[in-house]
C-alpha positions as CSV (number, residue, x, y, z in Angstrom):
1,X,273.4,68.4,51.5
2,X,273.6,68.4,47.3
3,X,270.5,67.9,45.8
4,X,269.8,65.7,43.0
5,X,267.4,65.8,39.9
6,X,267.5,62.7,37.5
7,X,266.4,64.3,34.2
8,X,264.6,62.8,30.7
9,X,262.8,60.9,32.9
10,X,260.6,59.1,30.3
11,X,258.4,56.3,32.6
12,X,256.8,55.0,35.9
13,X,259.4,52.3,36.5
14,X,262.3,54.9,36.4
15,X,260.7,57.6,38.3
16,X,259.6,55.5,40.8
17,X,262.9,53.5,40.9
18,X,264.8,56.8,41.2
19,X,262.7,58.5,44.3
20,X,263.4,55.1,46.2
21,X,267.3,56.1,45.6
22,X,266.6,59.0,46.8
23,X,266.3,61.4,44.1
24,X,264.8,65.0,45.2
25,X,263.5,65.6,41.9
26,X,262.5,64.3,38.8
27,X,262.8,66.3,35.1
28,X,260.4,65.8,32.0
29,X,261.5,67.1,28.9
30,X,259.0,68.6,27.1
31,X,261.1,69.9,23.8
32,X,262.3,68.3,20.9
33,X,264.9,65.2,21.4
34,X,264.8,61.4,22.3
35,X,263.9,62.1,26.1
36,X,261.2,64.3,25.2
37,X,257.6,63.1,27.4
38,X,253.9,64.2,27.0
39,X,250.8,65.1,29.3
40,X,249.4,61.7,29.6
41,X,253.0,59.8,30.4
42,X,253.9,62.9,32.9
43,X,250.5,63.1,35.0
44,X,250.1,59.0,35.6
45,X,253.8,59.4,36.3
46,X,252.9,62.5,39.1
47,X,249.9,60.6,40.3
48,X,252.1,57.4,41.4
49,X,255.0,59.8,43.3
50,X,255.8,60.3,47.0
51,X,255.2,63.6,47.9
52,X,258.4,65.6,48.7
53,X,259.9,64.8,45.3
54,X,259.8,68.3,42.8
55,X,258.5,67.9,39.5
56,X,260.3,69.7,36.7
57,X,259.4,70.9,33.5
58,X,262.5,71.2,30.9
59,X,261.5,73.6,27.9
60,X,263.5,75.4,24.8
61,X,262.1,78.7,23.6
62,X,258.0,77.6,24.2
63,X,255.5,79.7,24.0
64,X,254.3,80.7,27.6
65,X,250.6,80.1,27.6
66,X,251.7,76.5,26.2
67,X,254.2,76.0,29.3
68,X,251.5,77.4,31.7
69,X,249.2,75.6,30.3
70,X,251.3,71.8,30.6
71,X,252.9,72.9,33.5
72,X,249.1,73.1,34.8
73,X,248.3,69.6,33.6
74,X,251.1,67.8,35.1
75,X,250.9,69.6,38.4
76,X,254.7,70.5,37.5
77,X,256.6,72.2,40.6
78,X,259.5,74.1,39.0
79,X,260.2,75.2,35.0
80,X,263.8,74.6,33.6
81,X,264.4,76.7,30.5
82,X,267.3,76.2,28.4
83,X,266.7,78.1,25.6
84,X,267.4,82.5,24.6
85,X,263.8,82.8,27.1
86,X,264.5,86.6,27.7
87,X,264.0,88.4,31.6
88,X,260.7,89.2,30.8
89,X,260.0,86.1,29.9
90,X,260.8,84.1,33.0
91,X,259.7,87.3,35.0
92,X,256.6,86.1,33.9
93,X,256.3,82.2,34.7
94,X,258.4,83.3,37.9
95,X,254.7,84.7,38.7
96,X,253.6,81.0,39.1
97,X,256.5,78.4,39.3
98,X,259.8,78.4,40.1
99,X,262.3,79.1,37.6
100,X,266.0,77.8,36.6
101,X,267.2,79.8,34.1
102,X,270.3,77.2,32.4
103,X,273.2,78.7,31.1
104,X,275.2,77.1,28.3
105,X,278.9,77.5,29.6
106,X,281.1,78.8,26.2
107,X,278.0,80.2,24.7
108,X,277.8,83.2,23.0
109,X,276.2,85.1,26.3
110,X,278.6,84.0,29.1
111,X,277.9,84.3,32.4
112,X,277.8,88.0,32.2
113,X,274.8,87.6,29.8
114,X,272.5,86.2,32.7
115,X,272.9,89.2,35.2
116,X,269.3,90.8,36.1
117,X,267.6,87.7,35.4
118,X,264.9,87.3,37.9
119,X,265.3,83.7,38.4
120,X,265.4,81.3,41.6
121,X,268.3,79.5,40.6
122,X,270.7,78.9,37.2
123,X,272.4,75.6,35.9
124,X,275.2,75.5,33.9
125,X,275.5,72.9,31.1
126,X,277.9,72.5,29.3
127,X,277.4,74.6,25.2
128,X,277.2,72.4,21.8
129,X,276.1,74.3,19.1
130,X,272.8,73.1,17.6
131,X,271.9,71.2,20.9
132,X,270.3,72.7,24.1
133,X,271.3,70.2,26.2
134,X,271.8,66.3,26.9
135,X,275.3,66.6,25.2
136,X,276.6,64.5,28.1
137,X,279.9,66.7,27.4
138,X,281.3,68.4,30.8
139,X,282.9,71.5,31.1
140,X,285.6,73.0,32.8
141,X,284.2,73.0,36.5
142,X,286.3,75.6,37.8
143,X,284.7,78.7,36.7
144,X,281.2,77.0,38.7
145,X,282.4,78.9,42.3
146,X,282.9,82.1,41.0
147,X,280.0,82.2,38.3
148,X,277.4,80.8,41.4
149,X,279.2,84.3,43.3
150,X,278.5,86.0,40.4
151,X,275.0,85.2,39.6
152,X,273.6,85.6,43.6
153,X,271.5,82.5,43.1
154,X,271.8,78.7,43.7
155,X,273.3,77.5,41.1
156,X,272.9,73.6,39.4
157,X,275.8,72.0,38.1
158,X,275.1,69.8,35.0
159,X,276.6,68.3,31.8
160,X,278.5,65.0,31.6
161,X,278.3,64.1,35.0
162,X,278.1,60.6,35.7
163,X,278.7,58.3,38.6
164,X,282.3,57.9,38.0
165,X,282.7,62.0,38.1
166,X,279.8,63.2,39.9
167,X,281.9,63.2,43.8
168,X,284.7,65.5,42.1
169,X,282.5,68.1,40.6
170,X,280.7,68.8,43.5
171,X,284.2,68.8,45.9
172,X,285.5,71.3,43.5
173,X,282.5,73.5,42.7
174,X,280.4,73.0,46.2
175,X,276.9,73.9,44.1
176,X,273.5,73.6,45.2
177,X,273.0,70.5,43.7
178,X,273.8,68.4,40.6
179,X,271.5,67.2,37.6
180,X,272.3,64.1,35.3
181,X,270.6,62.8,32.5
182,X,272.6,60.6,30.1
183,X,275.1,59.8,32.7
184,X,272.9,57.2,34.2
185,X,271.4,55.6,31.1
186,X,271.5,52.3,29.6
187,X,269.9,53.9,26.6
188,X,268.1,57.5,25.8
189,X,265.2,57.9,27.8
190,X,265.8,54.9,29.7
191,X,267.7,55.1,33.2
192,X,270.3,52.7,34.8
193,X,268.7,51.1,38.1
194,X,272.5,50.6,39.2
195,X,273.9,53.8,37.5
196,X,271.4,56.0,39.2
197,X,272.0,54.3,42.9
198,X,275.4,54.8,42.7
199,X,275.5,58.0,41.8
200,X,273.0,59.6,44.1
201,X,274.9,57.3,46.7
202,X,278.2,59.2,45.6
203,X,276.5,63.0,45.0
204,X,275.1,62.6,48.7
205,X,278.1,61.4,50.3
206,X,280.6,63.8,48.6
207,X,278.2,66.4,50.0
């Protein structure tokens, strides 16, 4: 069955909210942006979760003692990195956490640019120049098969999914699971009780 992570997830009401939906993990954004967290707000948050639920750190271009160093703090399970973080970078942290490497579908890179990354899986969002992610902009799904062949790793499908989409992207791409942000919020940083029922209702179901 798709998995699901509910990302910018900002404070204890929505984390909690979401885990009773069913969420299988929850993403703190530690960079620059209006769902950006700290420490503090991510460990109470950590301290108050069921366990099974995966804790994931979202970073752009940090410096890798710093990510060690929070990822430490917050007892984070997994690193998300959506910046240019090079092999050897994420052959490092992949020492320690698990890594997900994102790839910004019509970037400069492509696809191509990813190959001999030593990752655990990739995510494809969807590119805006100037913006890392949380465009809530999807692209065009049908190059997610053959780029998850391509790549030999689980592969995450994001970018402008929501609840009215989320059961057709994962019938046409078949991915290892699905990650929404903006798509279930009633404002940034703040998630959408209804909006993030029914689409983990949906994502499981189409699964």
């Amino acid at each position: 069955m798709v998995r699901v992570k509910i990302c910018g997830i900002t404070n204890l009401k929505d984390a909690e909210t979401a885990c009773r939906l069913g969420a299988d993990a929850l993403g703190f954004v530690f960079a620059k942006g209006p769902r950006r967290t700290d420490i503090a707000t991510v460990r109470k948050i950590a301290a108050h979760l069921p366990p099974y639920i995966s804790l994931v750190g979202v970073f752009v271009d940090e410096n890798i003692k710093k990510v060690r160093s929070i990822a430490e703090k917050c007892r984070l399970d997994c690193i998300q990195l959506h910046g240019t973080e090079s092999r050897n970078y994420c052959k490092v942290l992949k020492k320690y956490y698990k890594i997900v490497k994102v790839i910004r579908v019509g970037g400069r890179s492509g696809i191509s640019g990813f190959s001999g990354y030593d990752v655990d899986a990739f995510l494809l969002d969807t590119y805006k120049a100037g913006k890392a992610g949380g465009t809530g902009l999807k692209f065009d799904w049908s190059i997610a098969p053959a780029a998850a062949r391509k790549l030999g790793r689980p592969v995450i499908l994001s970018g402008g999914l929501n609840p009215g989409n989320v059961s057709e992207a994962i019938k046409k791409t078949n991915l290892y699971a699905v990650d929404v942000s903006s798509g279930v919020e009633s404002s940034p940083g703040k998630k959408d009780a209804k909006l993030m029922r029914e689409f983990i209702i949906k994502a499981k179901k189409a699964s």
